[in-house]
MIVEXMAR-497556 format. One record per residue (C-alpha): residue number from 1; chain; x, y, z. Coordinates in steps of 0.2 Angstrom, whole numbers. Layout:
N
 num chaine     X     Y     Z
 NUM      A     X     Y     Z
...
***
This chain:
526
 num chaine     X     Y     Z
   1      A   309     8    30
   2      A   314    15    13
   3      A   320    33    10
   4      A   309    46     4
   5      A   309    55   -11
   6      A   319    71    -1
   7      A   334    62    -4
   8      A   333    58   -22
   9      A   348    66   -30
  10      A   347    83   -40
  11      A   349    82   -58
  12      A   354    91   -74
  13      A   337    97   -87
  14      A   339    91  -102
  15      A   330   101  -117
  16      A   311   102  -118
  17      A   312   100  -136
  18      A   312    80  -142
  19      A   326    81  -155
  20      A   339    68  -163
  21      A   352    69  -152
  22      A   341    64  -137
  23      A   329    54  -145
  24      A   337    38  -139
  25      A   336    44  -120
  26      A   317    50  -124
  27      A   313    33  -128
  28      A   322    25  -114
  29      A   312    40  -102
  30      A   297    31  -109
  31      A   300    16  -104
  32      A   304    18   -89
  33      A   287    30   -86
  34      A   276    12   -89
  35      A   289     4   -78
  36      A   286    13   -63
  37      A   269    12   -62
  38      A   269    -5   -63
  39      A   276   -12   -47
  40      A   263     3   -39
  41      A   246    -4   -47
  42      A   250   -23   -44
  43      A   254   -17   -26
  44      A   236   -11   -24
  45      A   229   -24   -32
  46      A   236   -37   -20
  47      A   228   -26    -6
  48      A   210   -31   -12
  49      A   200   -45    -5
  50      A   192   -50   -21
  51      A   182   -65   -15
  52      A   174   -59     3
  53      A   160   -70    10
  54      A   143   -61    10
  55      A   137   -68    24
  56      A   153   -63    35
  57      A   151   -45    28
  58      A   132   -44    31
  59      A   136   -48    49
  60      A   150   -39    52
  61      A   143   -25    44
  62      A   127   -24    55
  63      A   137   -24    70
  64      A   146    -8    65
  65      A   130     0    61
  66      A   123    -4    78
  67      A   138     4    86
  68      A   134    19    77
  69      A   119    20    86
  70      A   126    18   104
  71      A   117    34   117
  72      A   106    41   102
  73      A    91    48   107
  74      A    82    42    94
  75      A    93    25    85
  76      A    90    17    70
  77      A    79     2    72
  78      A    88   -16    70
  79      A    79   -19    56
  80      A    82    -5    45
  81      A   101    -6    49
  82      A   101   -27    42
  83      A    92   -21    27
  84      A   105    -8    22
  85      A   119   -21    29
  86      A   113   -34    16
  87      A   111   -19     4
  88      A   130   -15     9
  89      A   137   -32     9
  90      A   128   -39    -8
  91      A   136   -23   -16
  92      A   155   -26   -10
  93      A   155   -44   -15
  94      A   152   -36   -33
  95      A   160   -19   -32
  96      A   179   -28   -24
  97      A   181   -38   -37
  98      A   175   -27   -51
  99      A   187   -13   -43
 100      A   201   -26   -41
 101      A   198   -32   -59
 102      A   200   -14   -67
 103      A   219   -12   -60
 104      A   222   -28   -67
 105      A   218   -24   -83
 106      A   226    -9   -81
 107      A   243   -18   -77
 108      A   241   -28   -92
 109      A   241   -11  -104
 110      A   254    -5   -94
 111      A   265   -21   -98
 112      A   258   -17  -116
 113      A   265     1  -118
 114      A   281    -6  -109
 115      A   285   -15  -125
 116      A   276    -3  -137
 117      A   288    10  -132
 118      A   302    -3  -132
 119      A   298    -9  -151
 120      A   300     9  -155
 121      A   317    10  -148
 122      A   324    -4  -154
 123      A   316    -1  -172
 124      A   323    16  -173
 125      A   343    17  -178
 126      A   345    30  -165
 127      A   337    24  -152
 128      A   346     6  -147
 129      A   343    -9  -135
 130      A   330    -5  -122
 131      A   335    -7  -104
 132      A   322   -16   -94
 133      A   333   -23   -79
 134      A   335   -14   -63
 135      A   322     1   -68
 136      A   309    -3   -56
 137      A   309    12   -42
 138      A   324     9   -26
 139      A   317    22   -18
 140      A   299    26   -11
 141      A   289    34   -13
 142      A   294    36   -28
 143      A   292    49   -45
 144      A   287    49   -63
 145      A   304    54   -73
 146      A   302    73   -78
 147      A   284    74   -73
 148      A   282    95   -68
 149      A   277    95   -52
 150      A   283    81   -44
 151      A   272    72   -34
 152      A   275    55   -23
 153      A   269    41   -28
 154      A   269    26   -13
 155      A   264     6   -14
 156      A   252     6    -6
 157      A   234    -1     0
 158      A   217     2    -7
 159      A   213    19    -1
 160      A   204    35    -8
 161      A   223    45    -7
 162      A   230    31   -18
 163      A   218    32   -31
 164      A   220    50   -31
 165      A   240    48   -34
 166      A   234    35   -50
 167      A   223    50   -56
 168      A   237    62   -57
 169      A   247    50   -66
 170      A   236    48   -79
 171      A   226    63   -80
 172      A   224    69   -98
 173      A   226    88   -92
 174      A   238    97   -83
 175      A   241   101   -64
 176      A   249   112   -53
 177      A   249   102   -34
 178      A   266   110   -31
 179      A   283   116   -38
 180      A   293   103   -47
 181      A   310   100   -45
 182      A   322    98   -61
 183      A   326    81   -64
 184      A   336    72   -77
 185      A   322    69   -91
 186      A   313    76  -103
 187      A   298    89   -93
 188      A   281    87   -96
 189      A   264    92   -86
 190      A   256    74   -94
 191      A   261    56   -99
 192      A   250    60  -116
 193      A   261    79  -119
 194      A   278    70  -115
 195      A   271    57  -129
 196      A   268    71  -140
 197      A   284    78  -140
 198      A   290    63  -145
 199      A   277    62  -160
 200      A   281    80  -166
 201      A   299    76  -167
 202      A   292    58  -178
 203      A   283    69  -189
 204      A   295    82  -191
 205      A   308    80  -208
 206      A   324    77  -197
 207      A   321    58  -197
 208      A   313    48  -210
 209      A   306    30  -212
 210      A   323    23  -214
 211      A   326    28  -197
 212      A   313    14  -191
 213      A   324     0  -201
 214      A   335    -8  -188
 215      A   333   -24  -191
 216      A   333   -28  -171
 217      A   322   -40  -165
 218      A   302   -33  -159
 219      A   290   -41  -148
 220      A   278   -42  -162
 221      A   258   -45  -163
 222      A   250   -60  -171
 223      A   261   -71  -161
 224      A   250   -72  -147
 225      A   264   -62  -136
 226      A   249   -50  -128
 227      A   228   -54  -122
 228      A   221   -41  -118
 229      A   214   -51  -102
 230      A   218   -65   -90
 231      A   209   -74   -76
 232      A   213   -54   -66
 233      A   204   -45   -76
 234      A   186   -56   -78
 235      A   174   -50   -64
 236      A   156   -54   -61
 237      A   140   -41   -64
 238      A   126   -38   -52
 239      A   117   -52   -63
 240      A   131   -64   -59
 241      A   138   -62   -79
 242      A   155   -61   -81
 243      A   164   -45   -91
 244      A   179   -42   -99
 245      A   190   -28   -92
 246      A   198   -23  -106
 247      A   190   -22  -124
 248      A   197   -32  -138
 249      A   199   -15  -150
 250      A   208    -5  -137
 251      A   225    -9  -143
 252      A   238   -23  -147
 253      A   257   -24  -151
 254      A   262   -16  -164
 255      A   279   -20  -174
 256      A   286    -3  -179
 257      A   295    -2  -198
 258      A   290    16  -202
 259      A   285    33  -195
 260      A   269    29  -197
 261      A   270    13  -189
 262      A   278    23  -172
 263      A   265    37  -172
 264      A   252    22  -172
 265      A   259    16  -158
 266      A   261    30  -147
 267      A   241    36  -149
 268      A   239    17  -141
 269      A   248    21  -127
 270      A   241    40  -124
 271      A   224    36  -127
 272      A   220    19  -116
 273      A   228    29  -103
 274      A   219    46  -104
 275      A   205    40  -117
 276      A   205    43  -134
 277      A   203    60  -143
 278      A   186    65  -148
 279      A   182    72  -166
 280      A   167    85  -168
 281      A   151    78  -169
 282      A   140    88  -181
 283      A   120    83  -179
 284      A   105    90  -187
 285      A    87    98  -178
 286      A    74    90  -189
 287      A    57   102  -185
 288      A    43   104  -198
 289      A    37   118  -198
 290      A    20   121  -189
 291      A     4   135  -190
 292      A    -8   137  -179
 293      A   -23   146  -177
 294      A   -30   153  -158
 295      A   -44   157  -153
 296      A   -43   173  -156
 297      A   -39   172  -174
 298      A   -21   175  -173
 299      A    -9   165  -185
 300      A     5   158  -172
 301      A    19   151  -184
 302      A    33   139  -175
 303      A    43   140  -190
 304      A    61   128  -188
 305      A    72   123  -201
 306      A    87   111  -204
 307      A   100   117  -192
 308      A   119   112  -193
 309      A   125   113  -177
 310      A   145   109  -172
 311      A   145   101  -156
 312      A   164    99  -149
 313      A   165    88  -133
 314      A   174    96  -121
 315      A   188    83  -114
 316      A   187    83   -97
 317      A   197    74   -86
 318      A   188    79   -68
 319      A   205    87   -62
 320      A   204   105   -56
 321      A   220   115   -61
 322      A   223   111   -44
 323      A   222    91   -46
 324      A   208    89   -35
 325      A   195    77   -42
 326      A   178    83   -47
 327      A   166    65   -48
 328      A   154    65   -63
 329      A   136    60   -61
 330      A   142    43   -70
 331      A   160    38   -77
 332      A   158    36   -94
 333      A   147    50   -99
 334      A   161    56  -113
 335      A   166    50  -127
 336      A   185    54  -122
 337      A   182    42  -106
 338      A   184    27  -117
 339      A   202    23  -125
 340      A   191    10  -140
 341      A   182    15  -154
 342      A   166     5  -147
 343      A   166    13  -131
 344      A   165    -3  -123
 345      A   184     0  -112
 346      A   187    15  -100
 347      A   202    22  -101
 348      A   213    19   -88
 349      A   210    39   -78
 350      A   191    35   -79
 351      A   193    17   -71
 352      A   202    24   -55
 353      A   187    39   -58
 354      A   175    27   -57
 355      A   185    15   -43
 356      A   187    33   -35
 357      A   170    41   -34
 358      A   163    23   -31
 359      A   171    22   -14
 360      A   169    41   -13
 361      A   150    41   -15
 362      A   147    27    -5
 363      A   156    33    11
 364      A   146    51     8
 365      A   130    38     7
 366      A   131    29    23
 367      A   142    45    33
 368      A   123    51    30
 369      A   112    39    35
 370      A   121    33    50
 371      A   124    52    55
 372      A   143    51    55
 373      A   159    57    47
 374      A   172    44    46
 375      A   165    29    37
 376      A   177    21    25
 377      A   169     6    15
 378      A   187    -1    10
 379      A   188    -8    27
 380      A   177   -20    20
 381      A   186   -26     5
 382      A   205   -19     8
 383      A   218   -29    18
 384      A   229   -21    29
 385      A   246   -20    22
 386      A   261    -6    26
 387      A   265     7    14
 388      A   283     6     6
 389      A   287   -10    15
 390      A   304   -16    12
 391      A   308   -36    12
 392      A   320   -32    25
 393      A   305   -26    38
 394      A   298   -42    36
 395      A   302   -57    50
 396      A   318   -69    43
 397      A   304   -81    36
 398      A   293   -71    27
 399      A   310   -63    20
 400      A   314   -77    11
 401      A   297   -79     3
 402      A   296   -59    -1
 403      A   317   -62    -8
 404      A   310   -75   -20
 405      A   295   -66   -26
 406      A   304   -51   -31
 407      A   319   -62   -40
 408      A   304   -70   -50
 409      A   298   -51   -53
 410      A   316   -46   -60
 411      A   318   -60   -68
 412      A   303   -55   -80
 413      A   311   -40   -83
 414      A   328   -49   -87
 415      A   318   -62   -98
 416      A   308   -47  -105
 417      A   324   -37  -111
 418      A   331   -56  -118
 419      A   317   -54  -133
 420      A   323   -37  -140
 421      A   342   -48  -141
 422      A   337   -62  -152
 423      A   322   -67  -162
 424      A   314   -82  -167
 425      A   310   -98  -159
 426      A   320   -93  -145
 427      A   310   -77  -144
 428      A   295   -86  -144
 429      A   302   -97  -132
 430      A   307   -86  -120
 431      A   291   -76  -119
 432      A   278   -90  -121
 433      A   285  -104  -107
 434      A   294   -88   -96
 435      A   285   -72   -97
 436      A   267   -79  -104
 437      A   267   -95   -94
 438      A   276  -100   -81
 439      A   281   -81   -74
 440      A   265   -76   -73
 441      A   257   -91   -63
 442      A   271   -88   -54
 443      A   272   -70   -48
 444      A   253   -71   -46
 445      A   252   -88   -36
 446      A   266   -78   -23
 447      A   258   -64   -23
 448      A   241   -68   -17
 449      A   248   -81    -6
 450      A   258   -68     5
 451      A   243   -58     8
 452      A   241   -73    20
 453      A   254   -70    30
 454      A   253   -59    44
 455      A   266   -50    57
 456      A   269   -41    70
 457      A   278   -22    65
 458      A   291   -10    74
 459      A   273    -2    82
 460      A   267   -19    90
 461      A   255   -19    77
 462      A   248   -35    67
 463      A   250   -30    49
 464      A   247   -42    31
 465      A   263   -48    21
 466      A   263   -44     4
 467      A   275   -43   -11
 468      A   286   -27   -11
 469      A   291   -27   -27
 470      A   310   -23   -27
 471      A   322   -25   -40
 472      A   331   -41   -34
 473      A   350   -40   -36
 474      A   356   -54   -46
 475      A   375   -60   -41
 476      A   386   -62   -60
 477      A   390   -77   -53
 478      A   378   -88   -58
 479      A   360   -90   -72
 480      A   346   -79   -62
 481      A   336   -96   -66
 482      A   350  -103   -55
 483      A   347   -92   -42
 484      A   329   -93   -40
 485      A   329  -111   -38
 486      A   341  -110   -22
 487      A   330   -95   -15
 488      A   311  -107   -19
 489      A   321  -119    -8
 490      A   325  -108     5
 491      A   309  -104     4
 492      A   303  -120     3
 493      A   310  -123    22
 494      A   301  -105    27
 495      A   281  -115    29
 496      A   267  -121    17
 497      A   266  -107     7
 498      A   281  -111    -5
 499      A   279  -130   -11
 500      A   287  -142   -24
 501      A   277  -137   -36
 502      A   282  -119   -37
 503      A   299  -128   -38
 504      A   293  -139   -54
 505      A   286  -122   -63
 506      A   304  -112   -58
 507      A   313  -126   -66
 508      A   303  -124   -82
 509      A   307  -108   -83
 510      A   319  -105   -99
 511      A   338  -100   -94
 512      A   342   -82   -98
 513      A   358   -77   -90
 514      A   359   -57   -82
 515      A   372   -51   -97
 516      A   362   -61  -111
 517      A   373   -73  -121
 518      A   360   -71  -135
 519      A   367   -64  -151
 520      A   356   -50  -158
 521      A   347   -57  -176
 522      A   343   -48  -190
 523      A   322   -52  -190
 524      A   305   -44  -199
 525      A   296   -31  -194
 526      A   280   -35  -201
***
């Protein structure tokens, strides 16, 4: 299994204080804060069952209700528990592929402020190439770099501790869940204060818009490089209409060409994450005044005038100090929940809220009615998959279709990185019939096909295959495309789930080597 985060090495602390000569690595420290989180949340997303059959769940459902009711005195009549297991099921069938849906709409934002903070770097004359290759986590669990405290953060399944993890990760306040060790970063108690430091140093009169003026290539908006949604994040209501995860004004790329511009583009990636900042609201009591004469002849005068009254919103984040979570009667009852200016998108703290106090309130709900204390409703909806699996726990077969789907991850990193080196045509290229096309029905296709995979573990225990995620070691010898067209065959030999037509897709792909060949080109910013 893979090592754990005890054996991380110690590291030097750099200053607190975002400044010129450490700028560059600030940027780079970003970076690789989206990057880490994304191999976690498409881990869990691979662990829902998004599609359960209604009927099976009803059914199945009933039957562990009735053997809650096994030597009671006084059981639960049949009847009552089908009409709380129809209740039960009908609300899965919507609720997994809602929760499912939000995760992968926050992957997509993560994927965003990935190369938001990149276009910074490689706008800004101190900053240089971003490095995407190789920067997804080795070791699991694994850490947000210079986060005070520490805290572990696993790939793992669906589960109430998980989402709890995804809350301190993006929690708009700070905790205090332990004592932090140094690291080799920039500290910070939040994502959105580390940002800030970053801002402050923008703003500041040691570097100026010329500083934004590279001339190195962008992933830049208008060219259809980012949607805000994909089939992932489209789920289906109670009334069987389909939503959008993500809204269409919560953020987009952004090319970066002046301080201005980099600002801009920081507050995207602080406030779809914690939500966005909420200004005082300042409303008006409108009584007229009123007289009125009792009974006994007394004048009783109700006498209110225009009032101005300040009304701030408090920001709450439904953390204690301690990073426990406190559930709201309703997520989305603050402005600061939503990261849009329609409040139409949650920000991504307030989807795992609501993912989170959903599965919370419902095991409370049913730990009632059935008179027990261990129900846990992601048994319904949440496949059973390791934590931290490494390819190399798998048996050979399923190794050779895990090996595969992590090269095709790395690659779209390597491809990823190949747009900040040229522009262009080959740009476009690159990102349109690799990253945007090809790679992502690839990854996705892999992925949900080895969740139907099965084996047995070191315990004697049947356990669900799924993609691990690991950074797939490239040989120098040959193109990674190379490579990946002799593991799909390898793969090919493995059983069904690898066919030709993952080979057609992989041969698509465009060719980027692992050292890029391209030639970095002067291009426009705006």
């Amino acid at each position: 299994m893979s090592t754990t985060a005890s054996t991380q090495p110690k590291k030097v602390v750099l200053p607190l204080e975002v400044n010129r000569g450490n700028l560059s690595a600030a940027l780079q420290q970003a970076i690789e804060i989206e990057i880490a989180t994304i191999p976690v949340y498409l881990y869990t997303y691979y662990s829902i069952n998004r599609t359960p059959s209604q009927t099976a769940l009803q059914t199945q459902i009933f039957k562990d209700f009735k053997a809650t009711q096994a030597g009671k005195e006084h059981p639960t009549s049949d009847q009552v528990l089908q009409e709380k297991a129809k209740e039960l099921a009908l609300k899965t069938v919507v609720f997994s592929n809602k929760s499912a849906a939000l995760i992968m709409s926050v992957v997509v934002e993560e994927m965003l402020h990935m190369a938001l903070s990149s276009n910074i770097k490689s706008a800004c004359k101190l900053g240089g190439l971003p490095i995407l290759v190789d920067k997804t986590p080795n070791i699991w669990p694994a850490y947000l770099p210079g986060h005070v405290p520490e805290f572990d953060i696993n790939r793992s399944k669906l589960t109430l501790d998980l989402l709890h993890t995804f809350l301190l990760i993006e929690s708009p306040n700070p905790f205090n869940n332990g004592n932090g060790e140094e690291g080799n970063a920039i500290e910070y108690t939040t994502i959105g204060e580390f940002y800030g430091q970053i801002i402050d140093f923008i703003k500041s009169k040691d570097i100026s818009d010329e500083d934004f003026q590279s001339g190195r290539p962008q992933l830049l908006p208008k060219k259809g490089y980012y949607g805000q949604n994909n089939i992932d994040t489209i789920y289906y209501d109670e009334n069987h209409k389909p939503q959008f995860a993500n809204a269409d004004d919560s953020g987009v790329l952004v090319g970066i060409c002046d301080k201005a511009s980099a600002i801009h583009a920081i507050e995207e990636i602080v406030e779809q994450g914690e939500g966005k900042p909420v200004e005082e609201d300042v409303f008006k009591i409108n009584v007229e005044i009123e007289e009125k004469i009792t009974a006994s002849g007394i004048v009783e005068v109700s006498a209110e005038v225009d009032v101005d009254i300040e009304k701030e919103e408090i920001r709450g984040d439904h953390l204690t100090p301690k990073g426990e979570v406190k559930c709201p009667m309703h997520v989305g009852e603050n402005k600061a929940d939503f990261d849009d200016g329609e409040r139409k998108e949650l920000s991504h703290f307030d989807k795992f809220l609501e993912v989170y106090c959903t599965i919370k309130k419902t095991n409370e709900e049913f730990n009632k009615f059935l008179e027990i204390d261990n129900f846990d409703y992601t048994k319904y909806f949440v496949k059973d998959i390791a934590t931290n699996p490494a390819t190399s726990d798998y048996p050979e077969a399923i190794q050779k279709i895990s090996n595969l789907t992590n090269a095709i991850y790395s690659y779209l990193f390597v491809m990823t990185e190949a747009c900040y080196k040229t522009a262009g045509h080959k740009q476009y290229e690159i990102f349109m019939f690799g990253i945007h096309k090809s790679m992502i029905w690839l990854l996705d296709n892999l992925c949900a096909k080895m969740t139907g995979l099965t084996y047995i573990d070191p315990s004697n225990e049947v356990k669900t295959a799924t993609a691990t995620f690991e950074n797939y070691a490239f040989s120098k010898a040959s193109s990674p495309k190379s490579q990946i067209i002799a593991l799909c065959k390898e793969a090919m030999k493995a059983g069904k789930v690898v066919t030709n037509t993952h080979l057609q897709r992989i041969e698509d792909l465009p060719d980027v080597a692992l050292e890029s060949y391209l030639v970095e080109k002067d291009a426009p910013l705006i």
